[in-house]
C-alpha positions as CSV (number, residue, x, y, z in Angstrom):
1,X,-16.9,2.7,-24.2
2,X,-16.7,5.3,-21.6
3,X,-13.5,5.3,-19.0
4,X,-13.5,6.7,-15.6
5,X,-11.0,9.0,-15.3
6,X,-8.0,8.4,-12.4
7,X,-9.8,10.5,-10.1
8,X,-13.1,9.2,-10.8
9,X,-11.7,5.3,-10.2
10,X,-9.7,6.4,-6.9
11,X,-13.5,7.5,-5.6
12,X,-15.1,4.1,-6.7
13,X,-12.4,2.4,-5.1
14,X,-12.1,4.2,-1.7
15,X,-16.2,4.3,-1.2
16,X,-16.1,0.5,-1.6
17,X,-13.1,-0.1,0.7
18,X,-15.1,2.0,3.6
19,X,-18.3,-0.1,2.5
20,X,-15.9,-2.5,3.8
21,X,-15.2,-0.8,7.0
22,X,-11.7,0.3,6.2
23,X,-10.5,3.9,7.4
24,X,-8.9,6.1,4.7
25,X,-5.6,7.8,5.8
26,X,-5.0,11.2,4.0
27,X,-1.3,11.7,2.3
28,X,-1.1,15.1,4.3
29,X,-1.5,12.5,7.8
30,X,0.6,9.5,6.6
31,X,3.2,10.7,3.8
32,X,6.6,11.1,4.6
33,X,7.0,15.1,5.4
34,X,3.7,14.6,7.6
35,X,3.0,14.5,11.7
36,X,2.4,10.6,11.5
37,X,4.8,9.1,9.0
38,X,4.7,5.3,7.9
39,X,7.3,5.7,5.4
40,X,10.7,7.8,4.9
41,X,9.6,8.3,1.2
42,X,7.1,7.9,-1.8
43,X,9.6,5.5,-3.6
44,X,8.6,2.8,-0.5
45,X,5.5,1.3,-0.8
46,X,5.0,-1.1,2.1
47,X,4.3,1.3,5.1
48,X,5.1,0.7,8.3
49,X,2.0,-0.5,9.5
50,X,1.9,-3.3,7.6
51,X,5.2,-4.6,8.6
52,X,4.0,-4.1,12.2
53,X,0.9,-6.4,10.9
54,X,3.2,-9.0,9.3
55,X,4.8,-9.7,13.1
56,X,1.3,-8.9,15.1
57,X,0.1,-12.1,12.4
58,X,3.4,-14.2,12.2
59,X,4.8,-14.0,15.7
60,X,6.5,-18.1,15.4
61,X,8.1,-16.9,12.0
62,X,11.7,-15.7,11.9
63,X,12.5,-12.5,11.6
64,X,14.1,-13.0,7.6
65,X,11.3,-14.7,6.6
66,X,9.0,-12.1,7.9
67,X,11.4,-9.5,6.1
68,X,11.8,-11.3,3.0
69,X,7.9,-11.7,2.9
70,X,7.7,-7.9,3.2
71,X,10.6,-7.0,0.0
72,X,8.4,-9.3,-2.0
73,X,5.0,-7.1,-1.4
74,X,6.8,-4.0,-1.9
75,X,8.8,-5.7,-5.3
76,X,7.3,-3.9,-8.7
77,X,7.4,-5.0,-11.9
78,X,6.8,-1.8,-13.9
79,X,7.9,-3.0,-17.0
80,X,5.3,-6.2,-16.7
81,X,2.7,-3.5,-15.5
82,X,3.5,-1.0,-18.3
83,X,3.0,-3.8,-20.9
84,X,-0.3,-5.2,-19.5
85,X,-2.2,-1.9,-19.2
86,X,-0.6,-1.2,-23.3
C-alpha cells in the first residue's frame, strides 16, 4: 500500500476544496506576523473569520453561547488523535 506523503495530501485536499469554490488563504497573508492577521498565534486555531461567521449566522443567540460554541471548535484532543492515527 502506497501513502501520500503530507505534502502530497495537503495538494489533494486544497484542489478539491477550490473544486468546491473555496479561496485558499496563504500563511504569509493570514498568519499571525502577516499584513492581514486572523489570529494572535499558531497555538489558536479558530480564526477570526470564523467567529465573525458564527455571529453573521447566529445573530438571536447570546453572546456566551456563541463563545462557548466557538472554545468547543477550537478544543483538541491530541491525546485521542495521537491514539487513533497509532
Amino acid at each position: 500500500m502506497e501513502f501520500l506523503s503530507e505534502a502530497e495530501s495537503e495538494s489533494v485536499l486544497l484542489d478539491q476544496l477550490r473544486a468546491f469554490g473555496y479561496s485558499i488563504e496563504r500563511e504569509e497573508d493570514i498568519g499571525p506576523d502577516s499584513h492581514r492577521p486572523e489570529r494572535e498565534s499558531h497555538a489558536e486555531v479558530v480564526l477570526r473569520r470564523f467567529e465573525e461567521a458564527v455571529a453573521r449566522l447566529n445573530p438571536g443567540l447570546p453572546p456566551e453561547a456563541r463563545q462557548d460554541a466557538i472554545r468547543r471548535v477550537g478544543r483538541t484532543d491530541r491525546a485521542g488523535l495521537a491514539s487513533r492515527c497509532a
